[in-house]
C-alpha positions as CSV (number, residue, x, y, z in Angstrom):
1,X,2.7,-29.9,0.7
2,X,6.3,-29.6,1.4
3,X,8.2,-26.1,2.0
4,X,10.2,-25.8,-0.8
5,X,7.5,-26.4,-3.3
6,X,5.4,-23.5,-1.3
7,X,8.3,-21.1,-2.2
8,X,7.9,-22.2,-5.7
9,X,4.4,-20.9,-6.1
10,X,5.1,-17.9,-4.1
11,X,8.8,-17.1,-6.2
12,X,6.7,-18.1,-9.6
13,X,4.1,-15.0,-9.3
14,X,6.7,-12.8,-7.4
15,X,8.8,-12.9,-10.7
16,X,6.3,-10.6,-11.9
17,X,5.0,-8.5,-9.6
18,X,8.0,-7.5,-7.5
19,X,10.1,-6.4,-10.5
20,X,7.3,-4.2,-11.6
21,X,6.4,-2.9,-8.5
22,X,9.9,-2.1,-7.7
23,X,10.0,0.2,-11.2
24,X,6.2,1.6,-10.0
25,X,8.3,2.1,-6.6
26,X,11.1,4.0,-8.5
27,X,8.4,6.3,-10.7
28,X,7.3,7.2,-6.9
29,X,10.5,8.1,-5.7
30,X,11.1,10.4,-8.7
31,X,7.2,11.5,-8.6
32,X,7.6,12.9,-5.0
33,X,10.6,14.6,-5.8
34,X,9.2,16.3,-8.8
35,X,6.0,17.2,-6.8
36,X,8.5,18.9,-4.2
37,X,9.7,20.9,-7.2
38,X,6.4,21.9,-8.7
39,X,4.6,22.8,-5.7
40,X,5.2,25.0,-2.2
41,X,5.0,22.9,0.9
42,X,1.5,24.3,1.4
43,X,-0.2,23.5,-2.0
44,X,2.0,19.7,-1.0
45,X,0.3,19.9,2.6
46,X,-3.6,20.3,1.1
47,X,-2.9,17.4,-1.1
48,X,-1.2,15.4,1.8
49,X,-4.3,16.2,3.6
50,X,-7.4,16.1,1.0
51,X,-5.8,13.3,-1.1
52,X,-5.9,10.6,2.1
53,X,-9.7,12.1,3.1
54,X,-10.9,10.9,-0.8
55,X,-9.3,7.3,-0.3
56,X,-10.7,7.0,3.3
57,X,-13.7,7.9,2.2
58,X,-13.6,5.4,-0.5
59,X,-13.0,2.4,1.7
60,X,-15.2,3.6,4.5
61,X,-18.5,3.5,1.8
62,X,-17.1,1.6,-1.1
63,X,-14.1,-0.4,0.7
64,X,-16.8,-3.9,1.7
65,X,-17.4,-4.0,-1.8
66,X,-13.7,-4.1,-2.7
67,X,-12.6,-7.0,-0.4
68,X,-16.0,-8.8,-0.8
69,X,-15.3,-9.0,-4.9
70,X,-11.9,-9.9,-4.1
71,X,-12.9,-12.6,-2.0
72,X,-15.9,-14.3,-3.9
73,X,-15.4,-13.8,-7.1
74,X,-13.9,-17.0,-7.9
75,X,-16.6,-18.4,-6.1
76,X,-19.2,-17.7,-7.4
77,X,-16.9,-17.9,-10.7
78,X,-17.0,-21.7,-10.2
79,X,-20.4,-21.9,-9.6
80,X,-21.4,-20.5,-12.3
81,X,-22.8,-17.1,-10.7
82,X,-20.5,-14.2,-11.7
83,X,-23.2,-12.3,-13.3
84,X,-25.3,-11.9,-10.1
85,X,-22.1,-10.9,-7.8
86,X,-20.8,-8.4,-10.7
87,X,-24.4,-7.0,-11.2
88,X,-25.0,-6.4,-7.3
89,X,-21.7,-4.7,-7.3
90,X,-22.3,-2.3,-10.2
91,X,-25.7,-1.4,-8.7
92,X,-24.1,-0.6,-5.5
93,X,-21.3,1.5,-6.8
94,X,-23.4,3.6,-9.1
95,X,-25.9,4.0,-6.4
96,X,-23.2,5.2,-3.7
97,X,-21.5,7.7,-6.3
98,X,-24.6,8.8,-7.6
99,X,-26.2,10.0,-4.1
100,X,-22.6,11.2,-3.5
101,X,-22.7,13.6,-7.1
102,X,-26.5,14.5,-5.4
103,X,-25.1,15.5,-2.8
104,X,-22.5,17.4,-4.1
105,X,-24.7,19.5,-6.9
106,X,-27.1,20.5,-3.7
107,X,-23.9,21.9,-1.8
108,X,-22.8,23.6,-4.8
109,X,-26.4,25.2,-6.0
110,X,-26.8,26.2,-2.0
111,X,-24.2,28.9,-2.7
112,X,-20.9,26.9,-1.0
113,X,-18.4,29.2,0.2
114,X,-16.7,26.9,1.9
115,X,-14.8,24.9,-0.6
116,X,-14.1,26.0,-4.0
117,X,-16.1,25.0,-6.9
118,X,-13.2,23.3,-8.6
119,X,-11.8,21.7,-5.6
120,X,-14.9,19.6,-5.2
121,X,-15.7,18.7,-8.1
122,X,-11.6,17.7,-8.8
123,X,-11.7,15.9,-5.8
124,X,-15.1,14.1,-6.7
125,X,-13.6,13.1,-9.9
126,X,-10.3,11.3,-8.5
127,X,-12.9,9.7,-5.7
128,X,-14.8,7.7,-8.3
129,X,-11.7,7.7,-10.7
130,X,-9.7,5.9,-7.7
131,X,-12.5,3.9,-6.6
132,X,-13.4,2.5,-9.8
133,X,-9.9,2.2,-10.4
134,X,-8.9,0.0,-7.0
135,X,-11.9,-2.4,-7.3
136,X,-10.7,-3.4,-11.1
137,X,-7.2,-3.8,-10.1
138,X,-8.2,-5.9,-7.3
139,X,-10.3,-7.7,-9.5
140,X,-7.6,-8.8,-11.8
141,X,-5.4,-9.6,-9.0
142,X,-8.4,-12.6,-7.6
143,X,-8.4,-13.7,-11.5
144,X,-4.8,-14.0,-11.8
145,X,-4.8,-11.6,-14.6
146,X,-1.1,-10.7,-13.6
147,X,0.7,-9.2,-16.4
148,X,-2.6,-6.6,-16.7
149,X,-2.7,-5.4,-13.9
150,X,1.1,-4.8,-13.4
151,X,1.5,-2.9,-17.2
152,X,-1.4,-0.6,-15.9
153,X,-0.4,0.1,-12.4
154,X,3.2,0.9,-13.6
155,X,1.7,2.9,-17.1
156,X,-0.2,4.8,-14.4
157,X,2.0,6.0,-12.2
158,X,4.3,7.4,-15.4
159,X,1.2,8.6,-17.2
160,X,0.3,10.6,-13.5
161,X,3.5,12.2,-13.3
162,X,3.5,13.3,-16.9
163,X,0.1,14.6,-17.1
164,X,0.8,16.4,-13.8
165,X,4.1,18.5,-15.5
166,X,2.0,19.0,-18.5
167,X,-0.9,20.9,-16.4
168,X,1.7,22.2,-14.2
169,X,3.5,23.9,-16.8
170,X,-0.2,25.2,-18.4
171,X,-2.2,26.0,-15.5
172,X,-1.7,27.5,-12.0
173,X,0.0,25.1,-9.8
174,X,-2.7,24.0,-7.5
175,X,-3.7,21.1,-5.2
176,X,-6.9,20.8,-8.1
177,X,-4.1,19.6,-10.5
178,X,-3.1,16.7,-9.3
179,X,-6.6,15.8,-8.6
180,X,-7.3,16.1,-12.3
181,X,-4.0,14.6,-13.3
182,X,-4.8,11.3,-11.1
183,X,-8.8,11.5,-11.2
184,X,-8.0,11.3,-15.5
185,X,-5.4,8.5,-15.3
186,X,-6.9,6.2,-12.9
187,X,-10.7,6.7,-14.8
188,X,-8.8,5.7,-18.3
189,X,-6.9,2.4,-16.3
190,X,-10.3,1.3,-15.0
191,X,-12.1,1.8,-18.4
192,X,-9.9,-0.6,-19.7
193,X,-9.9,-3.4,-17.3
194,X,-13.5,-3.6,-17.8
195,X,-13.5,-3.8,-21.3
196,X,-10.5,-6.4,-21.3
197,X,-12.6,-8.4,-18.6
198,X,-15.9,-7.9,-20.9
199,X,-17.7,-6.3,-18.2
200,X,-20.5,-5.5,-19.6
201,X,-21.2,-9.3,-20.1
202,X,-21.5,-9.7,-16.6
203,X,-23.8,-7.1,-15.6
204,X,-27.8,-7.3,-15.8
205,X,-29.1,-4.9,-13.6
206,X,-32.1,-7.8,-13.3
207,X,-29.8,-10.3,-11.6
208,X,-28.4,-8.4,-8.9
209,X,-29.3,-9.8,-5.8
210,X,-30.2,-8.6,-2.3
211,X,-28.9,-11.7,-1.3
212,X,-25.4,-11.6,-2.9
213,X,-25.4,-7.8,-1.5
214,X,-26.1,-9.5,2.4
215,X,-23.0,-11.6,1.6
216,X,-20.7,-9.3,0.6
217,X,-21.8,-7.2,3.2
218,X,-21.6,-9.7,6.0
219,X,-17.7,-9.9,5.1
220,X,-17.4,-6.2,4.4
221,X,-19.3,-4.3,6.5
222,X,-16.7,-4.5,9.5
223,X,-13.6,-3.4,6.9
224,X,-15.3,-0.3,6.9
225,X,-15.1,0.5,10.1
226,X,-11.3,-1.2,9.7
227,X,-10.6,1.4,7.4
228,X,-11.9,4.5,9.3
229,X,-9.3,2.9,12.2
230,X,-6.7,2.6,9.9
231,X,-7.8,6.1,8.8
232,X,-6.9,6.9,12.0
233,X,-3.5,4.6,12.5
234,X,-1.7,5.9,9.7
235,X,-3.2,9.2,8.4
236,X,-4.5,11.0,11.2
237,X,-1.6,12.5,12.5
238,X,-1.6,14.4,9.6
239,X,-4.5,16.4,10.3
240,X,-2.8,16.9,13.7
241,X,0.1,18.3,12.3
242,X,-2.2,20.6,9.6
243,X,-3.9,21.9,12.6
244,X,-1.1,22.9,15.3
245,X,1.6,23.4,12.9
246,X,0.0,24.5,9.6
247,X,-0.2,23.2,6.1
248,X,3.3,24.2,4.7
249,X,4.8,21.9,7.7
250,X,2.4,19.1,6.7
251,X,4.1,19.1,3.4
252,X,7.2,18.3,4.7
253,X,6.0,15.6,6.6
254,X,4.0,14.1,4.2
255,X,6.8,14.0,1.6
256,X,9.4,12.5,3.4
257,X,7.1,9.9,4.7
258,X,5.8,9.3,1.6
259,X,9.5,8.4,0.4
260,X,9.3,5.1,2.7
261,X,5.7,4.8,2.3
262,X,6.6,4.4,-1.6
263,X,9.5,1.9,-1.0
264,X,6.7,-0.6,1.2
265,X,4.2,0.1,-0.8
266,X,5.9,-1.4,-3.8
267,X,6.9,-3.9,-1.8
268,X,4.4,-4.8,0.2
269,X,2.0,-5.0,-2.8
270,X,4.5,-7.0,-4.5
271,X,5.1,-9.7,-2.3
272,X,1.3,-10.1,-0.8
273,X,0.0,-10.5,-4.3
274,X,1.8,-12.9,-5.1
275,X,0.6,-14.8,-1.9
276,X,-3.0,-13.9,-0.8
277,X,-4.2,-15.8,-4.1
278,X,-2.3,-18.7,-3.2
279,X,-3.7,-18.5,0.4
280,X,-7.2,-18.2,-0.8
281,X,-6.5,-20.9,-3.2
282,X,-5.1,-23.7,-0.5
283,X,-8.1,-22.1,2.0
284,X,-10.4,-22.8,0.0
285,X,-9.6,-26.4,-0.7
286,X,-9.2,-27.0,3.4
287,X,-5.3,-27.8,2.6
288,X,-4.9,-26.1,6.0
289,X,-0.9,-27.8,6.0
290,X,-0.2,-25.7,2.5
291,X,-2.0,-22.7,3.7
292,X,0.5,-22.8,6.7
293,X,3.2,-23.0,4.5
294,X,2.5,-20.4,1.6
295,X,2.3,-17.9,4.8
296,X,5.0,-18.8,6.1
297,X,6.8,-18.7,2.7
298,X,5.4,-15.0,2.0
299,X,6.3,-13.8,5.6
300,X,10.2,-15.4,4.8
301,X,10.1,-13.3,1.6
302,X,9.1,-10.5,3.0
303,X,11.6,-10.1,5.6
304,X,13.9,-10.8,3.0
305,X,13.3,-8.2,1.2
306,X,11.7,-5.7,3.6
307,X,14.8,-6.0,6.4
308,X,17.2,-4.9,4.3
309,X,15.3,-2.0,3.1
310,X,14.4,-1.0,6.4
311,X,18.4,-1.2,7.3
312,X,18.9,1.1,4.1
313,X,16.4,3.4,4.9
314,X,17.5,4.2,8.5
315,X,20.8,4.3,7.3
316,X,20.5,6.5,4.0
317,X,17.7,8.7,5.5
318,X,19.5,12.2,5.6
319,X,20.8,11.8,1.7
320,X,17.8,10.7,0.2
321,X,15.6,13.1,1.6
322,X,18.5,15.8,0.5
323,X,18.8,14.3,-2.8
324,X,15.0,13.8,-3.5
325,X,13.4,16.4,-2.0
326,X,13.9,20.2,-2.9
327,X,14.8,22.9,0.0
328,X,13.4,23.3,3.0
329,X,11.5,19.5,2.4
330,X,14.8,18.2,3.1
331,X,14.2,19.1,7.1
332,X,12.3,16.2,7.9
333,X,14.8,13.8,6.4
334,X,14.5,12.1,9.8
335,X,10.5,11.2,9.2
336,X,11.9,8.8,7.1
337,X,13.5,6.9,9.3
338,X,11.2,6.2,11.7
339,X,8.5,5.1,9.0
340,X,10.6,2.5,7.4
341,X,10.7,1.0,11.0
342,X,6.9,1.3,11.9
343,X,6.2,0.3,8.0
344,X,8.0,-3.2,8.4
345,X,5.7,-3.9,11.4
346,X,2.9,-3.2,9.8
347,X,3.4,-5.0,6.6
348,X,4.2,-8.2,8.9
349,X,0.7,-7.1,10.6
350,X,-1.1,-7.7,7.1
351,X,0.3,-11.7,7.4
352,X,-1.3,-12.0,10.8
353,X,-4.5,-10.4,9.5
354,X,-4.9,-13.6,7.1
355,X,-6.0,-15.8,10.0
356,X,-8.7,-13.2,10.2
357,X,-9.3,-12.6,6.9
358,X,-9.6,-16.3,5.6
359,X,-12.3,-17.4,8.7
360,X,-14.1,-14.1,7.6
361,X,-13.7,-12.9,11.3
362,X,-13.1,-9.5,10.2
363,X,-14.3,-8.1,13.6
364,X,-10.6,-8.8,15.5
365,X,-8.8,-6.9,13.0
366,X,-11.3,-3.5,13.7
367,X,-10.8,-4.0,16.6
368,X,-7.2,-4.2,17.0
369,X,-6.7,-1.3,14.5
370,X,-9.1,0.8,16.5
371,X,-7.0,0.0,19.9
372,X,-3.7,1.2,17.9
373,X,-5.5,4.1,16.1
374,X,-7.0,5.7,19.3
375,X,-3.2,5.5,20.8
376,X,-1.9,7.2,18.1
377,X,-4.2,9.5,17.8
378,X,-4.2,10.5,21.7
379,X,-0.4,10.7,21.6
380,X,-0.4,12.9,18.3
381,X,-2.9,14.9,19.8
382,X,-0.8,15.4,23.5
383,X,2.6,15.5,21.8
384,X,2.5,17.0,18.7
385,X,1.9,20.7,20.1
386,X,4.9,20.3,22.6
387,X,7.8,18.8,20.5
388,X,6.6,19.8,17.2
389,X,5.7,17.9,13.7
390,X,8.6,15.2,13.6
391,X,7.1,13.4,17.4
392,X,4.5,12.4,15.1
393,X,6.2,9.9,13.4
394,X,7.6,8.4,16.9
395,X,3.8,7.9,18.2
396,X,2.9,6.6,14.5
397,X,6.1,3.8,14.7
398,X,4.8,3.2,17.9
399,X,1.3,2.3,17.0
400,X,2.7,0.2,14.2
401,X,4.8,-2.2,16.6
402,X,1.3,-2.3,19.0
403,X,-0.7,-3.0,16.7
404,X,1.8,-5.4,15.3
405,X,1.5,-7.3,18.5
406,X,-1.9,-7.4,18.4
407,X,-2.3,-9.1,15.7
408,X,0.1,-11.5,15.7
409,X,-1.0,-12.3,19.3
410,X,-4.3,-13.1,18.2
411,X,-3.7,-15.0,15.0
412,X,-1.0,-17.3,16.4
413,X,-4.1,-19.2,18.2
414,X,-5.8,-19.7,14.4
415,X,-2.8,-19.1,11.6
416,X,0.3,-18.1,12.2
417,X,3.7,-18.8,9.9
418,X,6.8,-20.7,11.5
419,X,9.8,-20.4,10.8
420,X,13.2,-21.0,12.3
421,X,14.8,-18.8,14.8
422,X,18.0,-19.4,12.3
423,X,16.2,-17.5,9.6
424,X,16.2,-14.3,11.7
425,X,19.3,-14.6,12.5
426,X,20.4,-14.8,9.1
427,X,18.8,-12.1,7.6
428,X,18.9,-9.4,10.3
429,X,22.4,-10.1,10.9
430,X,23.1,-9.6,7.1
431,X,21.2,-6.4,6.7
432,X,22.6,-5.3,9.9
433,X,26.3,-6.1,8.1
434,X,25.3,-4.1,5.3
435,X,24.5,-1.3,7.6
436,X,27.0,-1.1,9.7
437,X,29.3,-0.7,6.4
438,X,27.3,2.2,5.1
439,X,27.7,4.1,8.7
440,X,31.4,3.6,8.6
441,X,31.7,4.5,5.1
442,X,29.4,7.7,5.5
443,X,31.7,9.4,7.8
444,X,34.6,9.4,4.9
445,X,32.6,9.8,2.1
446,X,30.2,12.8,1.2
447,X,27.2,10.9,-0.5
448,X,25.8,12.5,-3.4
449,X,23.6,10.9,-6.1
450,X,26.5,9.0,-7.7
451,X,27.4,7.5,-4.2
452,X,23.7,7.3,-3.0
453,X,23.4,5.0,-6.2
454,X,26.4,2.8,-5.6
455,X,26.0,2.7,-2.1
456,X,22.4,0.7,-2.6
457,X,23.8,-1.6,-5.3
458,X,27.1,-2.5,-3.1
459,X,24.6,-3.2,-0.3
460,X,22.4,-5.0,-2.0
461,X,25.8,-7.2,-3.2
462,X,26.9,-7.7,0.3
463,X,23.6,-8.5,1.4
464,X,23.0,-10.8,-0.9
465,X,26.6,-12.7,-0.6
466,X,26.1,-12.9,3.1
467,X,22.8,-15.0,2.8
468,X,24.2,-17.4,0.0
469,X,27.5,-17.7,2.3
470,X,24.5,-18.1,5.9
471,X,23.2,-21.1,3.3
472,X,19.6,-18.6,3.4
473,X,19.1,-18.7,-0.3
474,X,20.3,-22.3,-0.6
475,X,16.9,-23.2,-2.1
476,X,16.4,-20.6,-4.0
477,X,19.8,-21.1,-6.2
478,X,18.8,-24.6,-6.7
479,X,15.5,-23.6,-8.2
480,X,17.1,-20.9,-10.1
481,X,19.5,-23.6,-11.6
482,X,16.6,-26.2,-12.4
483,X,15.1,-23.0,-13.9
484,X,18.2,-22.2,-16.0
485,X,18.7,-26.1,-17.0
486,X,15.3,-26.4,-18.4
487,X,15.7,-23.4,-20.5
C-alpha cells in the first residue's frame, strides 16, 4: 500500500473527528475557566483529586472490559458471535457495579463518618455514569459509527457545563455538583448509544460465556494494572501536592494543567481515532506493509498538529492562564508549560504502544508505565515538599520523555513508524518560526484576549505557509484539489 493512499484513509476519518474534537477542546477551555469562577481553589482541588480516583477506579476493575470490546468486537462481529461477547460484557459490568453499590449501602448503614452521604453516593453515580458512558463511546469508535459518537461527546461536554451553572446557581457550590452534573450527562449519552446500537438485541444473559470472559480477560487483565501505573504517571502527583501543600494549591495545579491537558486531549483523541481502526483493520488482515504505513501516517499527523501546539503553548502560557483562569489560579500559569511538553511525548508514547497493543503483548506497556510511574512518584514525593507545587510538573514532564523512551525503544524491534529526518526538520523548524515571532512580538505588545486570539490564528497562518513553502503539505494540497475537482 503506498504512503500517500495511507494518508488518505487517515485524512478521510480525521475530517471528522479533529474538527469536532477541536470545538469539544474549545467547550474545555471555556469549562475550566468557568469552573475557576464558580468554585474556590479548594472545592476545585477535591474535584481535581476525587474526580481522577472515580476514573482510575474505573479502568483498574472495569478498564479490561473496555479495551477487550474495543478490540473483538468486530471479531466476533464477523463471525457471527456478537451476542455472546456483548452478553458476557453486560454480565460483568452489572456484576462489578452491583457488588460496588453493596458495598457502598453497607458503609453507609455502618454509620460512615468519614465521607459524606452525598459525596458517595454523587461520586458512585458519575463512576457508573462514566463507565457506562466510556465503554459505549468506545464501542462506536470499533464500529465506525463516527458522526455518533462525535455529536454526543461534543453535546456532552456543553450539556456538562450548562447543567453545572444551573446547579451552581440553585444549590451550594460543592465538589457533589459537578459529580451530579457529569454523573447525569454522561448516564443520558450512554442511554442513547445503546438504544441507537439496539443493545438489548445483543444481550441474553444465557449466552454469555466464561469462555469469551477468559478472552477478554487474557487481553485485559494486564491494562489494569496499566492503568493503576498510569494512575500513578499522570495523576499521582496530585495527591502529593493535596497532601504537603493542601487542597486550595491542588486547585491551581490541577486547572492550569488541565488547560493543556484539554488541548491534547482533543487532539490526541482526534487524530488516534481516526487511526487505531485503520491499524486494527490492516492487522487484522496481516497487511503488515499498510499497517506500517497508517502508523506512520498517524504519527506524521500528529506532529503536525501537536508541535505547533506545544510551541503555542510554551509560548502563550502566562496569557492564557491570565485570561482563562480567575485570580489567584492564574499563579501557576507556568504548569502549563511544562505539560504541553511532557503531553506531546506521551501522545507519541500511545503510537509506540500499538506494537504492543496489536500482538496483544500488553505486559511491556505495564511494565514500562510502572518504571515511569514509580520515578515520578519518588521524585514528587522527595521534591515536592522542598520547592513547592509547581516541581511537580518538572518530575511529571520528566516521566513523560522516560517513559517515551521506553516505549519507543521497545516497539522499534516489532512496529515502529519511519519517516524522514526531513519531516522533522520541517515541522519543528516551522513551529519553532512561529514561536520565535510570538516572543518577539510579546515584548511590544500587551496580550489581551483580542491579541491572545489573533496571535493563534496569525500563527497558525505562518505555520501553515511555512510547510506549503518546506513542500510538507505537498500531498495533502493535491488531494484537497482532487477533492475539490470532484465536487
Amino acid at each position: 500500500m503506498k504512503a500517500n493512499t495511507s494518508k488518505k484513509v487517515i485524512s478521510k476519518d480525521m475530517i471528522f473527528y479533529l474538527p469536532a474534537k477541536i470545538l469539544e477542546g474549545i467547550v474545555g477551555f471555556v469549562t475550566i475557566g468557568v469552573y475557576s469562577r464558580l468554585f474556590t481553589t479548594e472545592v476545585y482541588g477535591e474535584y481535581g483529586g476525587i474526580n481522577p480516583t472515580i476514573n482510575i477506579t474505573f479502568l483498574i476493575v472495569l478498564g479490561w472490559l473496555m479495551h477487550s470490546l474495543y478490540r473483538y468486537i468486530n471479531t466476533y462481529k464477523d463471525n457471527n458471535n456478537t451476542e455472546e461477547l456483548c452478553s458476557t460484557a453486560f454480565v460483568s459490568y452489572i456484576t462489578i457495579t452491583g457488588i460496588f453499590l453493596i458495598g457502598i449501602i453497607i458503609f453507609i448503614l455502618s454509620g460512615n463518618k468519614i465521607i459524606s452521604t452525598t459525596l458517595l453516593l454523587s461520586a458512585f453515580l458519575m463512576f457508573v455514569a462514566y463507565g457506562l458512558n466510556q465503554v459505549l463511546l468506545n464501542l462506536l469508535v470499533a464500529l465506525k459509527k463516527i458522526k455518533l459518537n462525535l455529536i454526543l461527546s461534543l453535546c456532552g461536554v456543553v450539556l456538562k457545563l450548562v447543567l453545572t451553572i444551573l446547579l451552581a446557581f440553585n444549590f451550594d457550590r460543592s465538589v457533589e455538583i459537578l459529580f451530579i452534573a457529569n454523573g447525569t450527562v454522561d448516564l443520558v449519552k450512554a442511554i442513547i448509544v445503546f438504544v441507537n446500537l439496539k443493545g438489548y438485541r445483543y444481550i441474553d444473559f444465557n449466552k454469555a460465556s466464561m469462555n469469551t470472559l477468559k478472552v477478554m480477560l487474557r487481553y485485559g487483565f494486564p491494562l489494569i494494572g496499566l492503568s493503576l501505573t498510569m494512575f500513578v504517571l499522570n495523576i499521582s502527583d496530585r495527591y502529593v501536592i493535596i497532601y504537603f501543600c493542601g487542597s486550595d494549591v491542588n486547585g491551581i495545579y490541577t486547572a492550569n494543567y488541565s488547560l493543556a491537558s484539554a488541548v491534547y486531549t482533543m487532539m490526541m483523541m482526534g487524530i488516534m481515532r481516526a487511526v487505531y481502526p485503520n491499524l486494527l483493520d490492516s492487522w487484522g488482515k496481516k497487511d503488515i506493509n499498510r499497517t506500517k504505513d497508517i502508523l506512520s501516517s498517524g504519527v506524521r499527523y500528529y506532529l503536525l498538529i501537536c508541535v505547533p501546539a506545544t510551541v503555542g503553548l510554551v509560548v502563550l502560557s502566562e496569557p492564557i492562564s491570565r485570561l482563562c483562569l480567575s485570580g489567584e489560579y492564574q499563579m501557576g500559569y507556568s504548569i502549563i508549560a511544562l505539560t504541553s511538553i511532557g503531553m506531546l511525548f506521551f501522545g507519541l508514547s500511545e503510537y509506540c504502544n500499538k506494537a504492543w497493543e496489536l500482538t496483544i503483548n500488553t505486559k511491556t506497556i505495564l511494565r514500562n508505565s510502572l518504571i515511569s510511574g514509580i520515578i515520578n512518584l519518588v521524585l514528587n514525593i522527595i521534591l515536592i515538599p522542598a520547592y513547592g507545587y509547581k516541581i511537580a510538573a518538572i518530575t511529571t514532564m520528566l516521566s513523560f520523555i522516560i517513559y517515551f523512551i521506553l516505549c519507543y525503544t521497545g516497539a522499534k524491534k516489532i512496529l515502529i513508524w519511519k519517516l524522514k529526518p526531513v519531516v522533522y526538520i520541517r515541522i519543528i523548524g516551522s513551529a519553532l518560526t512561529f514561536g520565535v515571532l510570538l516572543i518577539i512580538a510579546g515584548y511590544f505588545i500587551e496580550i489581551n484576549a483580542a491579541i491572545l486570539v489573533l496571535a493563534i490564528i496569525v500563527s497558525i497562518i505562518i505555520y501553515g505557509v511555512l510547510l506549503i513553502l518546506t513542500g510538507e503539505l505537498t500531498e495533502e494540497i493535491v488531494m484537497l484539489r482532487k477533492l475539490i475537482k470532484h465536487k
